[in-house]
VEXPAFI-853247 format. One record per atom (N, C-alpha, C, O): residue number from 1; atom name; z, x, y negated. Coordinates in steps of 0.1 Angstrom, whole numbers. Layout:
  pos  site     pz     px     py
  NUM    CA      Z      X      Y
...
END
This chain:
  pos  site     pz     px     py
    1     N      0      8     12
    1    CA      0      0      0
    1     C      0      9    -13
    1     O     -8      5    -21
    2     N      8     19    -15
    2    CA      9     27    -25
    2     C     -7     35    -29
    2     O    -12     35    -40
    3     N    -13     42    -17
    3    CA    -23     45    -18
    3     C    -36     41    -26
    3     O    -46     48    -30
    4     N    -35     26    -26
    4    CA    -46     20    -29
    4     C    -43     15    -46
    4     O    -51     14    -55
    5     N    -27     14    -44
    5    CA    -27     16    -63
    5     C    -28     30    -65
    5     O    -29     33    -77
    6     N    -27     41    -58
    6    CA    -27     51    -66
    6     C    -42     55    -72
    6     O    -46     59    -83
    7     N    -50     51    -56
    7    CA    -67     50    -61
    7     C    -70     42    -73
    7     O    -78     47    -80
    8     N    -65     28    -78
    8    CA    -71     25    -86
    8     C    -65     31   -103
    8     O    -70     28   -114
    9     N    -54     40   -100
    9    CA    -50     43   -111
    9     C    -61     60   -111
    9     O    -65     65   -121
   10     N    -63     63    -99
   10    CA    -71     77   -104
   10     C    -87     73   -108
   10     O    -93     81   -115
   11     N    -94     61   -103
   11    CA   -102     55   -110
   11     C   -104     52   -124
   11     O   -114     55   -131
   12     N    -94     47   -129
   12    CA    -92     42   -141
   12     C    -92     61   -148
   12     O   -102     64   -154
   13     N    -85     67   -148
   13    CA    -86     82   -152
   13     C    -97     83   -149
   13     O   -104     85   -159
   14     N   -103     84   -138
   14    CA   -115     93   -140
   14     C   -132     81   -147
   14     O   -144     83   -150
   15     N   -126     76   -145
   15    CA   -140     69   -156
   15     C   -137     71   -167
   15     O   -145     76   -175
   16     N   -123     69   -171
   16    CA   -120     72   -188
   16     C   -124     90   -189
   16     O   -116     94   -198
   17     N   -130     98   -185
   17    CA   -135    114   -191
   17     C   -152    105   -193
   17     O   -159    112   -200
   18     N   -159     92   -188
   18    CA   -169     92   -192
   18     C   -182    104   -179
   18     O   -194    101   -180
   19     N   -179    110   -174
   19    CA   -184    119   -165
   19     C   -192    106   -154
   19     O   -204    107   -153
   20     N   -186     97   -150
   20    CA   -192     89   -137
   20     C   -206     88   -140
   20     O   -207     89   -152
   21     N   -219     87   -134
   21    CA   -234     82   -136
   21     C   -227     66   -125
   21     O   -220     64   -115
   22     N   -238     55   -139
   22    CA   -239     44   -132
   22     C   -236     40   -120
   22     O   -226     34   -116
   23     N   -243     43   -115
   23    CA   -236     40    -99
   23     C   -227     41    -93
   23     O   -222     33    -85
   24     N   -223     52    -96
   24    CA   -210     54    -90
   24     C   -200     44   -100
   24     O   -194     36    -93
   25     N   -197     42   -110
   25    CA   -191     37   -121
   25     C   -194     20   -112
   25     O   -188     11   -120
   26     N   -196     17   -108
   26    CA   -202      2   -101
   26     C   -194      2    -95
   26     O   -184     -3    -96
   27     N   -199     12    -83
   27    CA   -191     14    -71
   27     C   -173     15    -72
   27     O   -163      8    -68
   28     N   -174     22    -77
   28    CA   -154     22    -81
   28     C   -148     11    -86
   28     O   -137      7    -83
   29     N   -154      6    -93
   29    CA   -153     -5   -102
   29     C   -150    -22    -92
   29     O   -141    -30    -92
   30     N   -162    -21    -84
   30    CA   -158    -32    -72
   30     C   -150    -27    -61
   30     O   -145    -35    -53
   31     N   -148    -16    -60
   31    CA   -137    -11    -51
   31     C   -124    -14    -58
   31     O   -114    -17    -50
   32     N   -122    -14    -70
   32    CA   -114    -15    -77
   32     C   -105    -31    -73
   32     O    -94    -35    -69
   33     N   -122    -39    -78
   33    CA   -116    -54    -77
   33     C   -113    -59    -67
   33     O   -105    -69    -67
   34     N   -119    -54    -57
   34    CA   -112    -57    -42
   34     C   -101    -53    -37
   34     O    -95    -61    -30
   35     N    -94    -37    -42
   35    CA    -79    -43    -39
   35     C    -73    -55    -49
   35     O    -67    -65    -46
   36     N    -78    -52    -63
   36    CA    -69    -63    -72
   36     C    -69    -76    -66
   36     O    -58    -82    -66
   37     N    -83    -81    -60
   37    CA    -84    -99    -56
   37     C    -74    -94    -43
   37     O    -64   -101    -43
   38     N    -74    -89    -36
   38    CA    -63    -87    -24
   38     C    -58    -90    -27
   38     O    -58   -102    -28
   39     N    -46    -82    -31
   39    CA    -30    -87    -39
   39     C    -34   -102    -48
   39     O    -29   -113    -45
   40     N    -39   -100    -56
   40    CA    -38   -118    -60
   40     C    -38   -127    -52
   40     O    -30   -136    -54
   41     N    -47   -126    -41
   41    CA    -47   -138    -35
   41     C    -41   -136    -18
   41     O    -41   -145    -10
   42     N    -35   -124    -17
   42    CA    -22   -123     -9
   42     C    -33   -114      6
   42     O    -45   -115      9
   43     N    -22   -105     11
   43    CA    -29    -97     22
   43     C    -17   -104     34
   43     O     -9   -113     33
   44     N    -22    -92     46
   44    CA    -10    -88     58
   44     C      1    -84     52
   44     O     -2    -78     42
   45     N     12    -85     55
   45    CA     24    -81     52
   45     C     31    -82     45
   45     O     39    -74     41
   46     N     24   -102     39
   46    CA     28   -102     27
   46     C     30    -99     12
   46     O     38   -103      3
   47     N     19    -91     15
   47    CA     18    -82      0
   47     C      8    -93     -8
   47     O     -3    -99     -4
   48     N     16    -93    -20
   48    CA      8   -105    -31
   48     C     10   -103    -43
   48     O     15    -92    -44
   49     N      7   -108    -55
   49    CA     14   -100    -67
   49     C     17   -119    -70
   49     O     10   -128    -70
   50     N     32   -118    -74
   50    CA     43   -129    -80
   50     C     34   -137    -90
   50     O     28   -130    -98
   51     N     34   -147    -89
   51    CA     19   -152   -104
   51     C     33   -154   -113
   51     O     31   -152   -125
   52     N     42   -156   -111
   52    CA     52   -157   -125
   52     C     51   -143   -132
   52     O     47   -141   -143
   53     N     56   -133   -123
   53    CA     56   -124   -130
   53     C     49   -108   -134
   53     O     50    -97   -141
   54     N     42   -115   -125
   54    CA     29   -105   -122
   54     C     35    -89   -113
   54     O     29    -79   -108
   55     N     47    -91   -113
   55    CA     50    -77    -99
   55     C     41    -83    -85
   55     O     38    -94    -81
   56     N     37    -66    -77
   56    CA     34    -69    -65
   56     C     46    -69    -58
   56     O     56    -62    -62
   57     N     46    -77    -48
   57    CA     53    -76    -40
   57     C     50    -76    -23
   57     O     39    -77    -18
   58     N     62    -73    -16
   58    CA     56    -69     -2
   58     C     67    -67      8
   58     O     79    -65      5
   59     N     62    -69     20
   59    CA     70    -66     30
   59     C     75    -76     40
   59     O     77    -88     38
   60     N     77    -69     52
   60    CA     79    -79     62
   60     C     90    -72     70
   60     O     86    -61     73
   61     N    102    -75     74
   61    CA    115    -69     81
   61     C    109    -60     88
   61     O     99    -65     93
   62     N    111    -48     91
   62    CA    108    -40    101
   62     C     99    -32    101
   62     O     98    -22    109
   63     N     87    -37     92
   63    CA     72    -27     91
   63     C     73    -14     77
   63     O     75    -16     65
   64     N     71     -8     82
   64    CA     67      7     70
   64     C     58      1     60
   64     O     51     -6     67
   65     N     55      0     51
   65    CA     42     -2     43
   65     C     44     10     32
   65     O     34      9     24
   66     N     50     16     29
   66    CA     50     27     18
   66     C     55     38     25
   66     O     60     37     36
   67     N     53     48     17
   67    CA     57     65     18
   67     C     74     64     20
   67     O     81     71     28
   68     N     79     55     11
   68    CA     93     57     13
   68     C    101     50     19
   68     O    113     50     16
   69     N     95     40     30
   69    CA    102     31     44
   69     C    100     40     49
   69     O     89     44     51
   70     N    113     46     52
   70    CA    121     51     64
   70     C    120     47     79
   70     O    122     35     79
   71     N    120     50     87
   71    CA    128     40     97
   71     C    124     49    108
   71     O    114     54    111
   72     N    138     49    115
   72    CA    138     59    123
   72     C    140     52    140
   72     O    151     51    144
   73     N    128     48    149
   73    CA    134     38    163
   73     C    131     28    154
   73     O    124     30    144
   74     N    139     15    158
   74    CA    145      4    151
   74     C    150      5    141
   74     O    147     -4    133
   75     N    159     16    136
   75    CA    168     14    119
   75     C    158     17    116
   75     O    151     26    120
   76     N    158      8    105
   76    CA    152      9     88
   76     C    160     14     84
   76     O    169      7     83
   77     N    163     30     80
   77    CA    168     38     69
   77     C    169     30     54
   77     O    178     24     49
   78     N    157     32     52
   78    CA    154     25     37
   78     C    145     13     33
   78     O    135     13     26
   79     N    152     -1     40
   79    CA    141    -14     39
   79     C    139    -14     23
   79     O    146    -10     14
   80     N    127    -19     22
   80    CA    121    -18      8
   80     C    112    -29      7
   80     O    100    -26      5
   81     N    117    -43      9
   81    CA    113    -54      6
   81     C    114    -61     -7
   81     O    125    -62    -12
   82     N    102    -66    -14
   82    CA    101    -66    -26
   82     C     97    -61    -36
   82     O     92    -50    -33
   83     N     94    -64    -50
   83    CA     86    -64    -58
   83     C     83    -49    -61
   83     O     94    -43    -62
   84     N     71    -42    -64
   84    CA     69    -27    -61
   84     C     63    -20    -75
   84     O     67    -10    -79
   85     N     51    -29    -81
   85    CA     47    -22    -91
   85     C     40    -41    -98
   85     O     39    -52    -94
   86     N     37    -35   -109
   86    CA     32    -48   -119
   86     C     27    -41   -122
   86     O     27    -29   -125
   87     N     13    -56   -120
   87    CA     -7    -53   -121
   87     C     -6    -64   -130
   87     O     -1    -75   -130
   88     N    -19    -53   -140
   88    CA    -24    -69   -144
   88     C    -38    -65   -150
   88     O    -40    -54   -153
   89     N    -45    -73   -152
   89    CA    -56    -74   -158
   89     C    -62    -74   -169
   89     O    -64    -85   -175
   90     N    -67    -59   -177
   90    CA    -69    -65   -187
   90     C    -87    -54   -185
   90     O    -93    -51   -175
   91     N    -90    -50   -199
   91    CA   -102    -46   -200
   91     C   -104    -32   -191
   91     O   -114    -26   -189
   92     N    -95    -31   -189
   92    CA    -93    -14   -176
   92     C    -85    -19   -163
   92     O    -76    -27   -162
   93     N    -94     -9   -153
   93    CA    -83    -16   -145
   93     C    -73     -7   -142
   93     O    -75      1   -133
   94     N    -61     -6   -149
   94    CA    -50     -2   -147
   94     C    -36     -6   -142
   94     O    -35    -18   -144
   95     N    -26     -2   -136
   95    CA    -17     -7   -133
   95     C     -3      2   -137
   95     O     -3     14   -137
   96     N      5     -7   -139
   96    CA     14      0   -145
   96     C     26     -1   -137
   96     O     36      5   -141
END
């Protein structure tokens, strides 16, 4: 999960130096909106983003989805259910 906002934040940087040729600049760009329509309109593992408050949110008892669920066997070290980062939409696609 983290991965895919981190791609759209290294997208957003790397079109803003202006270097991209067209096509590729397309390409990123619907890559882009395809995770955003994901989370809006909800994935596996319950990852969605809150329409009240625009956090993503995520997680299902027991599954890893980030770098920092732990779990070691059965223990979850570090369950981390819940709102993760806030996206939103405006003329870039950025997430903050």
């Amino acid at each position: 999960m983290d991965a895919s906002l981190w791609f759209v934040i290294a997208v957003h940087d790397y079109l803003a130096t202006g270097h991209a040729q067209r096509e590729t600049q397309n390409r990123l760009q619907q890559a882009v909106e395809g995770i955003l329509d994901g989370y809006s309109s909800g994935t596996r593992f319950q990852i969605s983003t809150d329409p009240d408050d625009g956090l993503l949110r995520a997680g299902v008892p027991g599954v890893q989805l980030t770098w920092m669920d732990a779990k070691v066997g059965d223990w979850v070290v570090t369950p981390r259910i819940g709102s993760l980062w806030k996206c939103r939409r405006c003329g870039s696609t950025r997430c903050a």
